[in-house]
N, C-alpha and C positions, 0 to 999 in steps of 0.2 A: 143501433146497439153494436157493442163492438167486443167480440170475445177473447182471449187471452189465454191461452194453454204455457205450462209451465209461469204462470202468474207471480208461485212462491217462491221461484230461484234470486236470484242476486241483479240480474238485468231484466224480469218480469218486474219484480219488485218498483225497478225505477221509471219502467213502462208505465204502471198501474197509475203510478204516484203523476209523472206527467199528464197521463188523458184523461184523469179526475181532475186534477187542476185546472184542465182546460175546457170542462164543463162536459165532458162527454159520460155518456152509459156504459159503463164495462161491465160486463161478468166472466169471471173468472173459473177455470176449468179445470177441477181437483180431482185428482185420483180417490177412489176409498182410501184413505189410512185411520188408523188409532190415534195419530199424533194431530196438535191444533197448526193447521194453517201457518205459517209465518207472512203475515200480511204486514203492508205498511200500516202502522199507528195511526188513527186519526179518520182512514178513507172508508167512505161506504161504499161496497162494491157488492154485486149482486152474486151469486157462489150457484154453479150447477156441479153436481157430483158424479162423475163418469171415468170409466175404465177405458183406454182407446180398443178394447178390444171387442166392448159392444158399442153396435152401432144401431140399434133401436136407441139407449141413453143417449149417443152422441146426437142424434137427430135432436131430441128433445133437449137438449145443450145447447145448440146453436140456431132455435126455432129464434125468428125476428132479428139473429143475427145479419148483420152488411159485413164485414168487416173483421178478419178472424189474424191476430197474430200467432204465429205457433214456433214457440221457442221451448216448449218441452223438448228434453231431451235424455238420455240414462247416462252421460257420458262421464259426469259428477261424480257416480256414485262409485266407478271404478271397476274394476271388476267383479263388485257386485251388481253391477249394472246390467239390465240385458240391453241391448243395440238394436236386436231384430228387432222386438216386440214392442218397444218404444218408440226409436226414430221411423224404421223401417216397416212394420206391419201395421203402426199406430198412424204413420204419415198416412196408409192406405188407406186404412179404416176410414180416418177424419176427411178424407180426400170423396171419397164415397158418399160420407155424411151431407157432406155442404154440397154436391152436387145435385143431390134428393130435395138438397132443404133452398136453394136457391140463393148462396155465398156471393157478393159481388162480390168479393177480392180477400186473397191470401198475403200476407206476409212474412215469409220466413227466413230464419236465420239459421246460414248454414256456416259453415268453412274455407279459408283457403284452402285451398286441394284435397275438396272434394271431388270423388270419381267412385262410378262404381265400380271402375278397374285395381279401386287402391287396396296395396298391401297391408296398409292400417284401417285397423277397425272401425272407428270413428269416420276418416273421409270416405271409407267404402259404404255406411249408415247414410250418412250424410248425402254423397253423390246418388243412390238409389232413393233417397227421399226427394230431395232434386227432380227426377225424374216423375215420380208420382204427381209432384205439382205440375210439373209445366206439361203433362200429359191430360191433366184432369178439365182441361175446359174452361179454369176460374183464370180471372184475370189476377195476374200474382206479379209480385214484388220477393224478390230471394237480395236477401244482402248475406255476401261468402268476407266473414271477418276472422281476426286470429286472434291476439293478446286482449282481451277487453280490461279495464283496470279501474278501480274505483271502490270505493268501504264493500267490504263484506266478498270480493270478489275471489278468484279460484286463480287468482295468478299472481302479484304482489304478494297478497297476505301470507299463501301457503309459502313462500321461498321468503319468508320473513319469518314463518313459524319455524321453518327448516334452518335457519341459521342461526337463530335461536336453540336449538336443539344440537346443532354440528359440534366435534369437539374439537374447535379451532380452525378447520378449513374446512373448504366446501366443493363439494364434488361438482364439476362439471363436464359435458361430452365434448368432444375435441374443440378443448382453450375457451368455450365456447362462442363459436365463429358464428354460429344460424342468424341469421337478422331475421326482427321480429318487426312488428310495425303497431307498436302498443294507442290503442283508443279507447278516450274517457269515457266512461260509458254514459254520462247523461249528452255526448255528443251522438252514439249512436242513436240515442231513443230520439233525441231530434233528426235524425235522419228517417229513420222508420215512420215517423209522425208527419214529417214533411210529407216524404215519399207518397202517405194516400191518395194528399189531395193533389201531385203532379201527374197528372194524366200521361208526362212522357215517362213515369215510370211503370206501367201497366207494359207485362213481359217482360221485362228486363232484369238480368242477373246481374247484380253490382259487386263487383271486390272494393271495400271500402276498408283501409285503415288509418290511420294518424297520419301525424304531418313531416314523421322524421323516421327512418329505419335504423334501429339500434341491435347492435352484435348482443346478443344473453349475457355475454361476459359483464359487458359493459350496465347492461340492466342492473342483474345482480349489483354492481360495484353501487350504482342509484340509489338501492334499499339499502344497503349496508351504511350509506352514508346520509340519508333520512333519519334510518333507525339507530346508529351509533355503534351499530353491531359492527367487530371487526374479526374477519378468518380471510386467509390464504384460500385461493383458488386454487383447487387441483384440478388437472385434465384428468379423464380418466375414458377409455372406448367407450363407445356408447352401447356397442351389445352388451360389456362387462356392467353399464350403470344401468342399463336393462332388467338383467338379471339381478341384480343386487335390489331394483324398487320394486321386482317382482316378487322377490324373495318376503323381504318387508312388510310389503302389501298385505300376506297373506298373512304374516303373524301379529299385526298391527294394525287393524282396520282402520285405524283414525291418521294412518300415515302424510302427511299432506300433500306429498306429489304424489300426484297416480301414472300407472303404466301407461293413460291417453296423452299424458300432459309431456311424453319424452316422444310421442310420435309428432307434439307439435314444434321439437327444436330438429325432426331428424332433416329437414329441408329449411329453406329461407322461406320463412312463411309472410309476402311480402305484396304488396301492388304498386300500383301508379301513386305518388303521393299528392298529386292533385287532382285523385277522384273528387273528395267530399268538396275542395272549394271552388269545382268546375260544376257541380250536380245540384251542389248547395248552398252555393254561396257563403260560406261559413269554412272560420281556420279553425279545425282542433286546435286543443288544448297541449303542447310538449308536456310529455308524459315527466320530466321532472319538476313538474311545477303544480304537479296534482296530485302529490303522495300522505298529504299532510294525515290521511286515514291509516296511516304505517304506526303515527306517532300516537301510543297509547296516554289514555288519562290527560 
């Protein structure tokens, strides 16, 4: 059996969808809420109901579990999101859990620059949840990724809903220079799904991104020309664009870029670009030739 935390997010989503296909048990690990599920159409998957904060439910979550991917995470939600109580006190709890309950192996998905020395919220979550795994005894699998991109995802769509919205140009932090190293996401979840059965990946922390490192400028310019949308790029400081999606954020909740998503251009968020066809034998996807979910209707 093979468990699935953050199940309903955009890259759980395409997890589910693959290890059902390929004949395996999953169930899926859901917080209480009021609202249904966003599951894939079509797949039967088994649903345990747990808060990461109890860990009596958790136990009974992951009882006959092998196998636990854990991509929940609050970072989505923005600064409605809590960090601690999710990545960081929830990575403890489940960590806890699967050691009681006898976990062969972790999978998790963290960050480029992740630390838990970092000034940004999200890699300082992320680096202390890091830690909890590779402390815990289980044998784990960490892939630290950046840009993931593909329908329904939290990085194209929203800077495609933003330019749609802009009135005429479009803000970016200095020229936008940060190289990003954008991957499709149904090549990560073939990574993740390889990785179980590679016994040379038990302990190992993977930085894995795509096949080419592109400046944001340049991204951006990618969706505007997918989409047909056209605006001027402005530079603008990036504490000034800071403040201004901070500002936003709070009087617009459905804003599309969030305050996490300027901590991921504030460095080159970047690896080796022949992790994935040294580890895996497989070329990603060039992230301009996999946009075609930009283009509505």
């Amino acid at each position: 059996m093979i468990l699935v935390t953050g199940g309903t997010g955009f890259i759980g989503r395409s997890l589910i969808r693959t290890l059902t296909n390929a004949g395996e048990q999953v169930r899926v690990l859901l917080r209480p809420s009021k609202t249904s599920p966003n599951f894939p159409k079509g797949i039967a998957v088994e649903v345990a109901v747990s808060s990461f904060t109890d860990q009596r439910s958790l136990r009974a979550a992951i009882k006959d579990v092998d196998v636990i991917y854990h991509l929940a995470g609050a970072e989505r939600q923005g600064l409605q999101g809590n960090l601690t109580q999710v990545d960081v006190e929830g990575t403890a709890t489940l960590m806890r859990a699967c050691k009681e309950s006898g976990t062969k192996r972790i999978m998790y998905l963290s960050h480029h620059g992740a630390d838990r020395g970092s000034a940004y919220p999200v890699m300082k979550a992320k680096g202390i949840a890091e830690n909890w795994i590779i402390n815990s005894g289980i044998p784990y699998t960490i892939f630290r990724t950046g840009a993931i991109f593909g329908s329904g995802d939290q990085f194209t769509e929203p800077i495609a809903r933003l330019l749609r919205m802009s009135p005429g140009f479009f803000l970016i932090p200095e020229e936008g220079k940060s190289l990003l190293q954008p991957l499709w996401v149904e090549d990560l979840v073939t990574c993740m799904v390889l990785a179980v059965e590679d016994k040379r990946m038990a302990g190992r922390l993977l930085a894995i991104g795509g096949i080419e490192s592109i400046p944001y400028a340049e991204i951006v310019r990618l969706i505007m020309n997918k989409t047909g949308i056209k605006r001027s790029l402005v530079s603008i400081g990036p504490d000034t664009l800071r403040r201004l999606t901070l500002y936003i954020d709070q009087i617009y909740r459905k804003f599309p870029i969030s305050i996490f998503w300027l901590d991921q251009l504030a460095v080159d968020r970047i690896t080796s670009l022949d992790v994935i066809p040294r580890e895996f034998g497989m070329i990603p996807v060039r992230f301009k030739n996999q946009l075609d979910h930009l283009v509505k209707g």
